[in-house]
C-alpha positions as CSV (number, residue, x, y, z in Angstrom):
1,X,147.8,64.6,123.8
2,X,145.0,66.5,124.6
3,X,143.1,64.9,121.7
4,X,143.6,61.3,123.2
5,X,142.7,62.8,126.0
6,X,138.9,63.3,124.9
7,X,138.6,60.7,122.6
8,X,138.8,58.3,125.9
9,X,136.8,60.2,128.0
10,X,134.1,60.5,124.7
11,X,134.4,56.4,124.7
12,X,134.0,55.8,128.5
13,X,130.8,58.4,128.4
14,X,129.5,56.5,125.3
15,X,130.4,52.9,127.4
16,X,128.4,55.2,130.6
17,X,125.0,56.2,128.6
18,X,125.1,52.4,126.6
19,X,124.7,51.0,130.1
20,X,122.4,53.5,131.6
21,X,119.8,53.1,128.5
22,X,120.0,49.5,128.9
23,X,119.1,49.6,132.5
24,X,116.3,51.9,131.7
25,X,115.2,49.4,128.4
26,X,114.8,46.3,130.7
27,X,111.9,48.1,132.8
28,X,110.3,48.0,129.4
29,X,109.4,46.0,126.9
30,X,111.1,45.4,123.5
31,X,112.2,44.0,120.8
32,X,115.5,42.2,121.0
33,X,116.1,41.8,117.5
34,X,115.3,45.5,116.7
35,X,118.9,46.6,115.1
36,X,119.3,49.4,117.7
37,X,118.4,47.8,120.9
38,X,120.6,44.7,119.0
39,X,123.7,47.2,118.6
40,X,123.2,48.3,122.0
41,X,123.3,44.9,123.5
42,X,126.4,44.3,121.2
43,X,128.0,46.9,123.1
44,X,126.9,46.0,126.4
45,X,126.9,42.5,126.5
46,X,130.9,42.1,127.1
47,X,130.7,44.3,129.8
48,X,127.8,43.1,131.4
49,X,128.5,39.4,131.2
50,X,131.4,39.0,133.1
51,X,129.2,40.5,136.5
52,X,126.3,38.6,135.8
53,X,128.8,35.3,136.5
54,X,130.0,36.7,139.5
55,X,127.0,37.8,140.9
56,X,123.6,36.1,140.2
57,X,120.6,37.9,140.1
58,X,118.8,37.8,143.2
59,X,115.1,38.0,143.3
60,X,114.8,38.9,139.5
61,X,117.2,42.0,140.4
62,X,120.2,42.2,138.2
63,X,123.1,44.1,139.8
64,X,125.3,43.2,137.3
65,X,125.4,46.8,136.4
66,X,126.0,48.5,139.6
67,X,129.0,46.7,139.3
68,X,129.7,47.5,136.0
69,X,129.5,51.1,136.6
70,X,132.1,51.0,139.1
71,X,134.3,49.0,136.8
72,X,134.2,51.4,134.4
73,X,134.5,54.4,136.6
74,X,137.7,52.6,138.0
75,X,139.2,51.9,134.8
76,X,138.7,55.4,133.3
77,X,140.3,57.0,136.6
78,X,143.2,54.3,135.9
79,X,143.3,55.0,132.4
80,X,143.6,58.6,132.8
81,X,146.4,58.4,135.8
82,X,148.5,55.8,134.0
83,X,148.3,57.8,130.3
84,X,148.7,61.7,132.0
């Protein structure tokens, strides 16, 4: 059990830093077709896309990921509670 146990956490910290170097990529610019920045866009993307429908972005700011962060902090927490 304990094995599950960190593999999730491993994924959700993975899921964490994807979205955190993305933020920090789109201060910068680069090459979307680059094959890492494209696999980390892969991996973002679904996560992202369902906030940035709800929630336009206002004056060029993009809060799609505040959002995302709390989604994925609240479905860890449920993960964990619902699994141990």
């Amino acid at each position: 059990m304990i094995v599950i146990a960190n593999v999730i956490y491993l994924l959700f910290k993975v899921l964490y830093w994807a979205l955190l170097i993305r933020v920090l990529l789109s201060w910068f610019p680069h090459d979307r077709h680059h094959p890492i920045i494209s696999y980390l866009y892969s991996i973002t993307d679904p996560i992202l896309d369902p906030f940035k429908r709800l929630v336009p972005s206002t004056m060029g700011i993009d809060f799609s990921p505040i959002f995302a962060f709390f989604a994925l902090s609240f479905l860890e927490q449920f993960v964990f509670r619902v699994l141990f």
